[in-house]
VEXLO-378372 format. One record per residue (C-alpha): x, z, y; residue in one letter. Coordinates in Angstrom, 2 decimals. Layout:
// residues N
+---------+---------+---------+---+
|      xx |      zz |      yy | r |
+---------+---------+---------+---+
|       X |       Z |       Y | A |
...
+---------+---------+---------+---+
//
This chain:
// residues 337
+---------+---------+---------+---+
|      xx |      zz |      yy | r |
+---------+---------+---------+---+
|    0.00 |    0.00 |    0.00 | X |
|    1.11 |   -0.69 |    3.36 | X |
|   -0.02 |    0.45 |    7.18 | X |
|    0.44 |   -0.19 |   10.41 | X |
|   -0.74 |    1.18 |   13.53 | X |
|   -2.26 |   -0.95 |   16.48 | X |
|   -2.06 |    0.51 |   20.15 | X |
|   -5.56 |   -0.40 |   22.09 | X |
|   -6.38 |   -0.07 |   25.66 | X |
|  -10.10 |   -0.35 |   26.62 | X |
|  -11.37 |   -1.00 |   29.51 | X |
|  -14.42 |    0.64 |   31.17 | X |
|  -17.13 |   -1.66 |   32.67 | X |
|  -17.83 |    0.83 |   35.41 | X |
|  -14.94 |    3.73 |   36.21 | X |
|  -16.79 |    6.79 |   34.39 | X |
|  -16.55 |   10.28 |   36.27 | X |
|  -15.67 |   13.02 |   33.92 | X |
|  -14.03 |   16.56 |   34.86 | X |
|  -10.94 |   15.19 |   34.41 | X |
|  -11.16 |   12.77 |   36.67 | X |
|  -12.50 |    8.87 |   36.98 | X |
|  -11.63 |    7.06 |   34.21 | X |
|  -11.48 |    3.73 |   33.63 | X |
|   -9.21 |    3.12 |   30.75 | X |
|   -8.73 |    4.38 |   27.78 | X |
|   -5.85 |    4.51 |   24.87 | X |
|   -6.86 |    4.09 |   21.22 | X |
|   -5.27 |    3.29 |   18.13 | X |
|   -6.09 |    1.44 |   14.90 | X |
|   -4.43 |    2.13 |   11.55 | X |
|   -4.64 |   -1.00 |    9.80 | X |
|   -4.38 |   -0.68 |    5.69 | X |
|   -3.50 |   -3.47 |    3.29 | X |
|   -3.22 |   -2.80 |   -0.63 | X |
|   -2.29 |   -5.97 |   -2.50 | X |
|   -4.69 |   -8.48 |    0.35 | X |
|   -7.82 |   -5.42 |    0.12 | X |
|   -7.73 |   -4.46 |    4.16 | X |
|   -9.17 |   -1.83 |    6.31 | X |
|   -8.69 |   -0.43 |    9.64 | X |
|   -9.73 |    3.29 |   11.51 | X |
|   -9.36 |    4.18 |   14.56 | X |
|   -7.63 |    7.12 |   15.45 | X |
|   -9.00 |    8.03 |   19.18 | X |
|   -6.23 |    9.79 |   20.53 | X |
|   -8.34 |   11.35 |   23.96 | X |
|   -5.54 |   11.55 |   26.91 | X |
|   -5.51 |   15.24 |   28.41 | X |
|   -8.59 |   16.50 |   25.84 | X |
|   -6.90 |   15.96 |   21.86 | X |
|   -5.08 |   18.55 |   20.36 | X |
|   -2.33 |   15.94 |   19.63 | X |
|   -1.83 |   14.55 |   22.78 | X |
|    1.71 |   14.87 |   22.33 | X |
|    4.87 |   13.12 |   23.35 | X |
|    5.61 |   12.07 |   20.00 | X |
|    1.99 |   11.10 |   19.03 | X |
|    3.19 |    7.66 |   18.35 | X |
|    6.63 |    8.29 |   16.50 | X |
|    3.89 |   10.72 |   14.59 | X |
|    1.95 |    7.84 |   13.87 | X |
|    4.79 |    5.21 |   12.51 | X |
|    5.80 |    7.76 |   10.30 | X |
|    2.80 |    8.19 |    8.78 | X |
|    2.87 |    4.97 |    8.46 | X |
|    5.71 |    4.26 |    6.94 | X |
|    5.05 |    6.89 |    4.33 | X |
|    0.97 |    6.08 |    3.83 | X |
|    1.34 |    6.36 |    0.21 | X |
|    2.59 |    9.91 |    0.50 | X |
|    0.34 |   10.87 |    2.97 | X |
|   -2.52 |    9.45 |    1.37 | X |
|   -2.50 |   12.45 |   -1.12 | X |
|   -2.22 |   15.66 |    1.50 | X |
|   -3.09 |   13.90 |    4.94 | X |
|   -6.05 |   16.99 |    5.20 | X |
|   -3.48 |   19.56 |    5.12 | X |
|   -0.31 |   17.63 |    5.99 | X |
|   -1.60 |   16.00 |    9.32 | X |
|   -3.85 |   18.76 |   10.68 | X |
|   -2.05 |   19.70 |   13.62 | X |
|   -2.85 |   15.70 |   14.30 | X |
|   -6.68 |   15.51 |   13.79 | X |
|   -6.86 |   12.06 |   15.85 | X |
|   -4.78 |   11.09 |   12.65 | X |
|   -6.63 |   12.50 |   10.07 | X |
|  -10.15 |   11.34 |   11.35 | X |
|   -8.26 |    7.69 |   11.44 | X |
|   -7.33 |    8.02 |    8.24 | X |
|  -10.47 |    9.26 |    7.10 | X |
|  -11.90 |    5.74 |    8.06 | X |
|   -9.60 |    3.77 |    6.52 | X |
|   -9.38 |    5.06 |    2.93 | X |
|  -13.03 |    5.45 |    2.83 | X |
|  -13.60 |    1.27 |    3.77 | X |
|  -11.01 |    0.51 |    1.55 | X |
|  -12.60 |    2.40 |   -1.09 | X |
|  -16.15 |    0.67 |   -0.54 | X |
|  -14.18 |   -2.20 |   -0.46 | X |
|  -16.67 |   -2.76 |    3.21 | X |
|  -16.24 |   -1.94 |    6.68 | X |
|  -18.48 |    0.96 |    5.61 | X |
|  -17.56 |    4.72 |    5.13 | X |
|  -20.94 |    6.41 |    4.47 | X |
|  -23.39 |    3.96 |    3.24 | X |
|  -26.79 |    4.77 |    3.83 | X |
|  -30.20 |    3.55 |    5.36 | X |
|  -28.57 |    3.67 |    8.84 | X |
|  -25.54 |    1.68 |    7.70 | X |
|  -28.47 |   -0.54 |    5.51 | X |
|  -30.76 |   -1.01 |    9.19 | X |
|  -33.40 |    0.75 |    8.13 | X |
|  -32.78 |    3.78 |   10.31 | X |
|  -32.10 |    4.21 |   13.64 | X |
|  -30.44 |    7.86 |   15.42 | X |
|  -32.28 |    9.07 |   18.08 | X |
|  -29.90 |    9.57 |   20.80 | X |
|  -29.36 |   11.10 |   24.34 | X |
|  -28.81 |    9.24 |   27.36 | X |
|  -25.51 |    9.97 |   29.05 | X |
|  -25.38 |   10.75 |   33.08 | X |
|  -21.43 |   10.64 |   34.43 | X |
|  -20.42 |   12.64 |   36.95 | X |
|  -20.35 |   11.29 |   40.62 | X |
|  -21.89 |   11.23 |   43.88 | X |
|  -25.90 |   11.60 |   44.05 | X |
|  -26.97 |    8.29 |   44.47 | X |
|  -24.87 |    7.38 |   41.43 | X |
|  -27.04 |    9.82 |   39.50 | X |
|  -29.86 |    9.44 |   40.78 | X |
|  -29.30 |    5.55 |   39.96 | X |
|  -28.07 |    6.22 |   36.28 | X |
|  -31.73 |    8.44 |   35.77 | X |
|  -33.49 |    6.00 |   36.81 | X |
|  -31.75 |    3.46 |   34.66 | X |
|  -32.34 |    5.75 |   31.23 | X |
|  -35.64 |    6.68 |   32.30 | X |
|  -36.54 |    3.24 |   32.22 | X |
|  -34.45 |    2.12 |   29.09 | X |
|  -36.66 |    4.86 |   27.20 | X |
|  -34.56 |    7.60 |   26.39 | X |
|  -36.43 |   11.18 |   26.15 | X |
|  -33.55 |   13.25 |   26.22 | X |
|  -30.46 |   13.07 |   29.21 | X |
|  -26.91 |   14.69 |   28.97 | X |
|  -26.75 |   15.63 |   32.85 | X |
|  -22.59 |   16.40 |   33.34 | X |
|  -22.80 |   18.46 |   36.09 | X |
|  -19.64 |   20.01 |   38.14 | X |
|  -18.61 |   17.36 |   40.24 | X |
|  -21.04 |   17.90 |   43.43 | X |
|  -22.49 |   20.81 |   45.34 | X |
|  -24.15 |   23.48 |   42.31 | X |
|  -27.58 |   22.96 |   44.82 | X |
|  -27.55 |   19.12 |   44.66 | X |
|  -27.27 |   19.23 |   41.43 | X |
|  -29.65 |   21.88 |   40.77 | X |
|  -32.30 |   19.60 |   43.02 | X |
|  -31.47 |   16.83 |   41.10 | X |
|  -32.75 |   18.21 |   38.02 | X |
|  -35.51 |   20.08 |   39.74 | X |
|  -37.17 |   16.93 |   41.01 | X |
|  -36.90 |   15.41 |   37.38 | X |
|  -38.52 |   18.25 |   35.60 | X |
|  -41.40 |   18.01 |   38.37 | X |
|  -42.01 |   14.54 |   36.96 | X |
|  -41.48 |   15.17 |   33.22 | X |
|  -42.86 |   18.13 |   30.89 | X |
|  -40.20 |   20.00 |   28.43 | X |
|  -42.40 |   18.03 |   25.76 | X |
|  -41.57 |   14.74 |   27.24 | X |
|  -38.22 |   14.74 |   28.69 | X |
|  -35.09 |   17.16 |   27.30 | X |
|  -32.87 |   17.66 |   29.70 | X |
|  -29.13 |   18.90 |   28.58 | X |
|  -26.40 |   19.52 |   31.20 | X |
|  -22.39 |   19.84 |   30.11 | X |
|  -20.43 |   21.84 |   32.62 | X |
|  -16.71 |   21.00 |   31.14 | X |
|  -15.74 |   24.61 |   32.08 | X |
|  -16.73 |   23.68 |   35.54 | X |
|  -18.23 |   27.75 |   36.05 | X |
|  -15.59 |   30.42 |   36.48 | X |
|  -17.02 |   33.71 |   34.01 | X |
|  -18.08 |   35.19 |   36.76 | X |
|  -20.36 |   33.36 |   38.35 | X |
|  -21.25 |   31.77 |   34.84 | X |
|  -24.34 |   33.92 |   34.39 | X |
|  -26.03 |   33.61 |   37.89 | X |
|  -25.84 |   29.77 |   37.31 | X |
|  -27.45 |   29.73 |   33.86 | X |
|  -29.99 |   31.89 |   34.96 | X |
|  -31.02 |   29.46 |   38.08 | X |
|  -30.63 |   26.69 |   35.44 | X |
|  -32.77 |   28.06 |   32.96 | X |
|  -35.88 |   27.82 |   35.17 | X |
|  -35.66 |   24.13 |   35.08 | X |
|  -36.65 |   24.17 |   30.81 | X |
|  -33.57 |   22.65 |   29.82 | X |
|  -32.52 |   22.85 |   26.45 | X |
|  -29.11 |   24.09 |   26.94 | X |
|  -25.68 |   23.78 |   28.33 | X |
|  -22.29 |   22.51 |   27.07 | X |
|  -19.23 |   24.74 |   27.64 | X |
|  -20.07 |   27.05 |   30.76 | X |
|  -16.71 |   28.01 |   31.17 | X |
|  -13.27 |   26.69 |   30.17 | X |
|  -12.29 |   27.29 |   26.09 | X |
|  -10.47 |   30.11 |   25.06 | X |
|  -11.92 |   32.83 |   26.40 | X |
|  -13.60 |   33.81 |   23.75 | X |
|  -15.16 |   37.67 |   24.75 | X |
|  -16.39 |   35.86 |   28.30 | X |
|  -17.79 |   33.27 |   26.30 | X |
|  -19.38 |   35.73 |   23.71 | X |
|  -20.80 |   38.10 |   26.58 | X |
|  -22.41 |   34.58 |   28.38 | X |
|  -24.01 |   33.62 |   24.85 | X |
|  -25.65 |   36.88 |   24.34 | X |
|  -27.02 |   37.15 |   27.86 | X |
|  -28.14 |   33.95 |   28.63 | X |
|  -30.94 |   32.71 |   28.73 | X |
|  -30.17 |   29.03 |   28.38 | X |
|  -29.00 |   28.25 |   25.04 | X |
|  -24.88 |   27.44 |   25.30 | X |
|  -23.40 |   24.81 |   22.89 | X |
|  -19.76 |   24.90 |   22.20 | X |
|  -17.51 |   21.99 |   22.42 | X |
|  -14.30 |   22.18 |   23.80 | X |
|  -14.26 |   25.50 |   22.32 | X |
|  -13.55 |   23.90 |   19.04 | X |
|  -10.22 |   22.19 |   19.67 | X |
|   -7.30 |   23.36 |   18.26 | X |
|   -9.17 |   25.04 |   15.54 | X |
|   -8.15 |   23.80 |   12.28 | X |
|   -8.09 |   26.82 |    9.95 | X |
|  -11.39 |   27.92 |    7.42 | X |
|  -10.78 |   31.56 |    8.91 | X |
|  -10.40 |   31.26 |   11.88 | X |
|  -13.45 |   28.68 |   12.73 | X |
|  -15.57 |   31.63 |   11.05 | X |
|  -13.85 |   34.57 |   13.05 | X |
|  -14.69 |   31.93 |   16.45 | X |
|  -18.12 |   31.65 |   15.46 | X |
|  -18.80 |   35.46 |   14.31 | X |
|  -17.21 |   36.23 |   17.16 | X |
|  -18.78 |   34.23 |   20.17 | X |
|  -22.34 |   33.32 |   18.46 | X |
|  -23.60 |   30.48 |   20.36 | X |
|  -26.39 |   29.17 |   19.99 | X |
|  -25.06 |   25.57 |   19.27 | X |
|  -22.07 |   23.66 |   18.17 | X |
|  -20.90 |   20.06 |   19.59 | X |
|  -18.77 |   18.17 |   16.94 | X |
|  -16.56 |   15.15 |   17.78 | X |
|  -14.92 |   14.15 |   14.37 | X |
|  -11.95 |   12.31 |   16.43 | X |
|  -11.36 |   16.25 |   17.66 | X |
|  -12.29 |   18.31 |   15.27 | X |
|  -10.33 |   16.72 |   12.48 | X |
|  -12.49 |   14.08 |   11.09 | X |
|  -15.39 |   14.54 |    8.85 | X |
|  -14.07 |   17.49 |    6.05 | X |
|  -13.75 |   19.34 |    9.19 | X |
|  -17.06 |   18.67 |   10.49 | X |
|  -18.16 |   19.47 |    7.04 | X |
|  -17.01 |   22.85 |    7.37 | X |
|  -17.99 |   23.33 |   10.88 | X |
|  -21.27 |   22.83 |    9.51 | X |
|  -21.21 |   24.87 |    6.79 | X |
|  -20.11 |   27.83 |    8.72 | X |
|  -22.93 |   27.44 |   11.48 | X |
|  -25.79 |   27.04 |    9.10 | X |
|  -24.59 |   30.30 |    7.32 | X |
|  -24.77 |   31.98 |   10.30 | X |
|  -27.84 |   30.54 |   11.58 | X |
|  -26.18 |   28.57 |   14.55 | X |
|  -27.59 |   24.96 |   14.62 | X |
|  -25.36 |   21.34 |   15.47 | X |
|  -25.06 |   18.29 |   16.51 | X |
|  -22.49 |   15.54 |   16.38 | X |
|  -21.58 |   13.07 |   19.53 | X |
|  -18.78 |   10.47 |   20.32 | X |
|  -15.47 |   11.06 |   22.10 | X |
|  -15.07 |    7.14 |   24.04 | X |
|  -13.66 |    5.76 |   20.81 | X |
|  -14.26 |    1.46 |   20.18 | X |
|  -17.14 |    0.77 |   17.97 | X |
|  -14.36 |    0.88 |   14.77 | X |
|  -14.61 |    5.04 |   15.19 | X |
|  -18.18 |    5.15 |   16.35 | X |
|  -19.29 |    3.21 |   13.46 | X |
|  -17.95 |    5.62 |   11.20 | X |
|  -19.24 |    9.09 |   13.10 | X |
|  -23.13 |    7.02 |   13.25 | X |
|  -22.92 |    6.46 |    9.35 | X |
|  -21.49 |   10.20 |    8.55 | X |
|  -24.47 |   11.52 |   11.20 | X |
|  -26.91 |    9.45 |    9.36 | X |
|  -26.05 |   11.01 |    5.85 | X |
|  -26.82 |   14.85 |    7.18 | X |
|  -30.68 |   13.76 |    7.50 | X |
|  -30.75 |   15.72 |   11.36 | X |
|  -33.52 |   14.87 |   13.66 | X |
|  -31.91 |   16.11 |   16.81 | X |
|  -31.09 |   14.11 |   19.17 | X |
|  -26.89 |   13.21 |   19.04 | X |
|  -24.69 |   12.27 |   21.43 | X |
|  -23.79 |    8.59 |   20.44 | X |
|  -24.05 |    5.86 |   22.81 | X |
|  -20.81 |    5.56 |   24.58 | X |
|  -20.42 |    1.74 |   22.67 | X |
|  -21.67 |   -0.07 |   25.21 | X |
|  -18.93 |    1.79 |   27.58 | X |
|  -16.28 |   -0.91 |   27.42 | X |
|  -15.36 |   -4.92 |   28.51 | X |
|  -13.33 |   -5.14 |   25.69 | X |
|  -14.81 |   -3.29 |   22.41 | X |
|  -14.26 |   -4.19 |   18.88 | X |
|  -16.97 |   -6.81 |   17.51 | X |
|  -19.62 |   -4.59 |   15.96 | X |
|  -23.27 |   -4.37 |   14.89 | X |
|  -24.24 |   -1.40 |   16.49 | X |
|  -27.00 |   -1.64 |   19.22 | X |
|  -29.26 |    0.64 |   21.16 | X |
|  -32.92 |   -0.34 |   20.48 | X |
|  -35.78 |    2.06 |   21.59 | X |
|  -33.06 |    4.75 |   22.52 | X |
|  -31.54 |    5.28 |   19.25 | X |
|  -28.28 |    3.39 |   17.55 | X |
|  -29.11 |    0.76 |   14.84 | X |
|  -26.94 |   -1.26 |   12.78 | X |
|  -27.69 |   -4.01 |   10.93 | X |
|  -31.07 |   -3.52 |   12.28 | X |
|  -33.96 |   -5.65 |   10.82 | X |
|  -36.51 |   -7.44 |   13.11 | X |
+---------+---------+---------+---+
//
């Protein structure tokens, strides 16, 4: 067996406010397979400033791996988790190869026969901007916005969302916000609290990860549900995702395979919050359709009816060829007339 890696810049349609600024590339990488002519690729989404493994040897990582694929093929779980950009590449790759497809999870999604409901994703940026994306998702369809919020005036924002909850119902619009850290822990409380009389259904990573007794104090006096994402980062080890989640106890759990370590690691993220009662859902982390592909198939095989977090496809001038489209606000592939 041989590999190779690829090096991929894409290239936003529209620069895309996030709280780490405006971006409007991003760096990706394929790992390309080849076992006597059978071929596969996955895409290892390296995420500038956010990965675990952003690294300055992230690519002298890679051609070693590389070079060695055969060995690695064997341990890569274990061997590679300090890289689990890597590992979710990998992840791809063996799994296509093995179904002999472009596949990884077949299912009815991966068949057309199912589409995932999913949210519609507001960037950050001045209010007209967000005003204009709304209206632009209210009109494609979507019932349920991802509102980033952080990167204007806490009252503008707060209006914002004010003035759409006067013209939908909790029953037919969700409204989640994701905060990035934005709120410092001690002002963290008094903003969920004005939040929370809006009816939204909860809010991504009120303060910045690590703290885990600030975040464990805002979880069990908030009102407003708090889902965990960046939180999760970093944490590679059975014990110590339980001792994270006994500890803090949120109420949710955001998983981003290309973050997280792939999909074993999702597996046991999941595992771990259902035992404790703590419920999920999975969303995309800017990677080409070869990586969002795979996390839409692996989504589609847990049978969840919430809402996820995967429409950033469309994101880029220069994606991989796929068949992945939003219809009705939900991702199809191979969908059927």
């Amino acid at each position: 067996m041989q590999a190779r890696f690829e090096k991929y810049e894409l290239i936003f349609k529209q620069a895309s406010g996030t709280s780490r600024g405006v971006l409007k590339t991003k760096t990706t990488y394929f790992i390309h397979l080849d076992d006597e002519g059978l071929k596969s690729v996955g895409e290892a989404a390296l995420f500038r400033g956010l990965s675990a493994d952003d690294v300055p040897n992230y690519e002298e990582k890679l051609q070693e791996v590389c070079d060695n694929i055969e060995t690695y093929a064997n341990d890569y779980h274990e061997s590679l988790k300090d890289f689990p950009s890597i590992v979710f590449g990998l992840e791809q790759a063996f799994s296509r190869m093995q179904n002999g497809s472009s596949i990884c999870f077949e299912n009815s999604f991966s068949k057309g026969g199912l589409g995932i409901p999913i949210n519609g994703l507001i960037w950050m940026g001045d209010e007209a901007f967000i005003l204009e994306q709304i209206e632009a998702k209210l009109n494609q369809g979507f019932r349920c916005l991802k509102m980033k919020i952080g990167s204007i005036a806490f009252d503008k924002e707060l209006a914002i969302l004010h003035s759409l909850r006067k013209r939908f119902t909790l029953e037919q619009l969700e409204i989640r916000v994701d905060a990035n850290g934005a709120f410092a822990p001690t002002d963290a409380l008094n903003y969920l609290e004005r939040l929370n009389e809006l009816d939204l259904h909860s809010i991504e990573q009120p303060i910045q990860q690590g703290q885990w007794g600030a975040m464990a104090k805002l979880c069990e006096q908030s009102p407003l549900d708090i889902a965990l994402d960046e939180e999760l980062i970093g944490i590679y080890d059975l014990d110590e995702k339980t001792r994270l989640l006994a500890h803090i106890r949120p109420q949710y759990i955001i998983l981003k395979p290309a973050l997280v370590g792939g999909f074993q690691s999702c597996d046991e993220w999941i595992s771990l919050a259902e035992s404790q009662g703590i419920s999920w859902w999975i969303t995309s982390a800017l990677e080409s359709n070869v990586g969002l592909e795979a996390i839409a198939q692996y989504t589609a095989s847990k049978n969840t009816d919430r809402y996820q977090g995967l429409g950033t496809g469309q994101l880029f001038t220069n994606n991989k060829p796929s068949n992945l489209e939003i219809f009705h606000a939900a991702l199809w592939q191979n969908r059927k007339n």
